[in-house]
N, C-alpha and C positions, 0 to 999 in steps of 0.2 A: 452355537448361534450362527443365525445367516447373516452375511454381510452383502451389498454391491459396490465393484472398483468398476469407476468409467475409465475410458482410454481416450484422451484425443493427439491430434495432430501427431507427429512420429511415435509416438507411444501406442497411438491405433495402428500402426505401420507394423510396432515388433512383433503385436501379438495376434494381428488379423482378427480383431473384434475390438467395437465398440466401449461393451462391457462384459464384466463377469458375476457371477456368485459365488462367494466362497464358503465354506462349512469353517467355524475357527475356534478356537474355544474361546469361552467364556470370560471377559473380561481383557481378550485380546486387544492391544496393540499396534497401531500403522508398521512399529519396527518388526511387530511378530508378520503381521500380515503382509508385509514387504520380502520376508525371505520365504514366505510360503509363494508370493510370484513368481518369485526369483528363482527359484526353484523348480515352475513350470516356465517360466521365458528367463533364461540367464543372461538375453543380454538386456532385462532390466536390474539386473545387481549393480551395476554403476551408477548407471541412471536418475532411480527413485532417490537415494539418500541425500540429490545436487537439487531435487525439485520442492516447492512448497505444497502442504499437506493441507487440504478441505474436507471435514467432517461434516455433514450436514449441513452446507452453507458456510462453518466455518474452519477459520486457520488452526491448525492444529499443531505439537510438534510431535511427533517421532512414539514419544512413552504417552500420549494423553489415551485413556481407556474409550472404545469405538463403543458405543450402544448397540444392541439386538437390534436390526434391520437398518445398519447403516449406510447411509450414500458416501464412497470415498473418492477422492480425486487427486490423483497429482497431476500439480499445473505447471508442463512444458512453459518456457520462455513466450510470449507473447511478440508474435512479428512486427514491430513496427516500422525499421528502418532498412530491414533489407534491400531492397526494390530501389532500383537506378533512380526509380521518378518519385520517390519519397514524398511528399509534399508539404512545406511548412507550415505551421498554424497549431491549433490546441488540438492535441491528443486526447488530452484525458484532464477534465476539472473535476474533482472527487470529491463529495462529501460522504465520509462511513464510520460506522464500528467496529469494521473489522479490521486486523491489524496490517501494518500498509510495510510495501513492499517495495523499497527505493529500487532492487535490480531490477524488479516489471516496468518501473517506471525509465529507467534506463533504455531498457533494451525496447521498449517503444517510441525512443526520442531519436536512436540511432538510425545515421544515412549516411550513405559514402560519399554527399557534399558536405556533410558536417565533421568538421575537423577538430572544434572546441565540444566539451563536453562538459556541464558544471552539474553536483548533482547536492542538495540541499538536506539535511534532515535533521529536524529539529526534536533530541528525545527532551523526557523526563528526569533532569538531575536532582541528585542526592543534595536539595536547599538546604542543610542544616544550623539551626541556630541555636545560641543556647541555651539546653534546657527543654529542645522543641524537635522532632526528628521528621521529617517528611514522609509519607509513605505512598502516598498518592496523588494523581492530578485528576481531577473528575472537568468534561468539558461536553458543554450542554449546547446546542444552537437548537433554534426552531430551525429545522433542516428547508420548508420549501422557499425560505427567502437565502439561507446562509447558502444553498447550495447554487443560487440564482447570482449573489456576491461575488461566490468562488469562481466561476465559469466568467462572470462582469472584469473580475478581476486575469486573469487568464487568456482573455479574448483583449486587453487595453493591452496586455504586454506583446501581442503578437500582433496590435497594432505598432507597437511602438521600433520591435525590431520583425519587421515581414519577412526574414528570411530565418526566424526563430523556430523549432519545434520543442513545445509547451505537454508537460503534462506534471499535475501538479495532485495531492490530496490531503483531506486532513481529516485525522482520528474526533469520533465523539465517544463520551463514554469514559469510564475510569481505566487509567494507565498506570500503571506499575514504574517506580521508578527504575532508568532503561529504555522503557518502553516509547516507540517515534509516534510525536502528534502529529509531525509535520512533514511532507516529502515533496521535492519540486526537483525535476528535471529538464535541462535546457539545453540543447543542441542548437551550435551558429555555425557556419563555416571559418569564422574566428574567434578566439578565446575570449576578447574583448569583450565583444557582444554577448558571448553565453554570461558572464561574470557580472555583466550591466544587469540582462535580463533577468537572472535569477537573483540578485539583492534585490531589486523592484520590484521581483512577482514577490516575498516572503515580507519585505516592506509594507506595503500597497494592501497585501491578504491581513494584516495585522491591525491597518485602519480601515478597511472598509466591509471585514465580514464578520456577522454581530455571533463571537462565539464566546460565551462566557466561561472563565476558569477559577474552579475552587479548588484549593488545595485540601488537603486530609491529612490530619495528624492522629496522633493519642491520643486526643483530649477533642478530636470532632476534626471539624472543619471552616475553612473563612474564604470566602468569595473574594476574588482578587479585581479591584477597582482599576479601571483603567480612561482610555476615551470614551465621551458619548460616543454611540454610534451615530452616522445620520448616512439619512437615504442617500444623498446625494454624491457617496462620499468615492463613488469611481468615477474617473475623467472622464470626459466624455474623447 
């Protein structure tokens, strides 16, 4: 079967093209398909195994079986703080399904004035009680208000510390337990301030963005009660 791997940023450097197609067999592999590159550019054999894997749009790992005519991707580090002139304020307010990625969000908060780094992530623990074993966390928003919240919420905290760099997301959709709903990374040039600001943005994102969670068991599942939401509910 035919596959397509795109290349960007130094990854399009090692191999002097954008993309390729590959011939692969049947029911191949990212891990099979990796040392077939690697094999015509060796020095991505280091490389690929350190980067996150997109099949189609999504996150993939390593052993997940590639479809006939697939689009593949490994995604280099994402630039955000290299550059002397960095600038503070929200990076990234995310609402998604796909699975989140606390080193992207890292390595888009860093700058060489930010000296503190805090990085937040909240998974899916093993609740069990007795008699009852958790298996899931299903997590529903109406995405164009929650995603409106998330970004509200996001932009109050980089009011609150203006020398903050902000980038935050959260998972919809059923999660594995393990698996992170929640990821917030905060760059201050003192420790202080990242540690303020990231308890306040996971705080703050807990009261003011309407995202409902049911848990999953054996025996189904039960909607987990919390605050009303209300509109009003970021600072102004």
């Amino acid at each position: 079967m035919t596959v397509t791997v795109l290349f960007f940023a130094y990854l399009r450097d090692f191999t002097g093209t954008p993309q390729v197609e590959l011939e692969v067999p049947d029911g191949a592999t990212p891990r099979q398909i990796w040392a077939i590159l690697a094999g015509q550019w060796p020095a991505l054999e280091d490389q690929l195994l350190r980067l996150p894997i997109v099949v189609d749009g999504k996150v993939v790992d390593l052993d997940t079986v590639v479809p006939e005519g697939a689009e593949i991707v490994w995604l280099p580090p994402v630039g955000g703080g290299a550059a002397d002139d960095a600038e503070p304020g929200v990076l990234r307010a995310e609402l998604t399904a796909q699975a989140l990625d606390p080193a992207r969000l890292l390595s888009e908060v860093q700058a060489p004035s930010c000296g503190g780094i805090v990085v937040f992530v909240g998974e899916v623990r093993a609740d069990e009680e007795p008699g009852r074993r958790l298996l899931a966390l299903e997590y529903q928003a109406y995405d164009p208000l929650a995603a409106g919240q998330l970004r509200a919420v996001a932009d109050e905290g980089a009011a609150r510390w203006p020398m903050a760099r902000i980038a935050l997301a959260h998972r919809t959709g059923r999660l594995a337990v393990g698996e992170a709903s929640v990821a917030i990374a905060v760059a201050c040039p003192h420790r202080a301030d990242a540690f303020a600001c990231c308890r306040h943005l996971i705080d703050r994102l807990k009261e003011a963005v309407p995202i409902w969670k049911r848990e999953v068991d054996e025996d189904g599942g039960r909607w987990l009660e919390g605050h009303a939401y209300r509109p009003d509910a970021t600072e102004a």
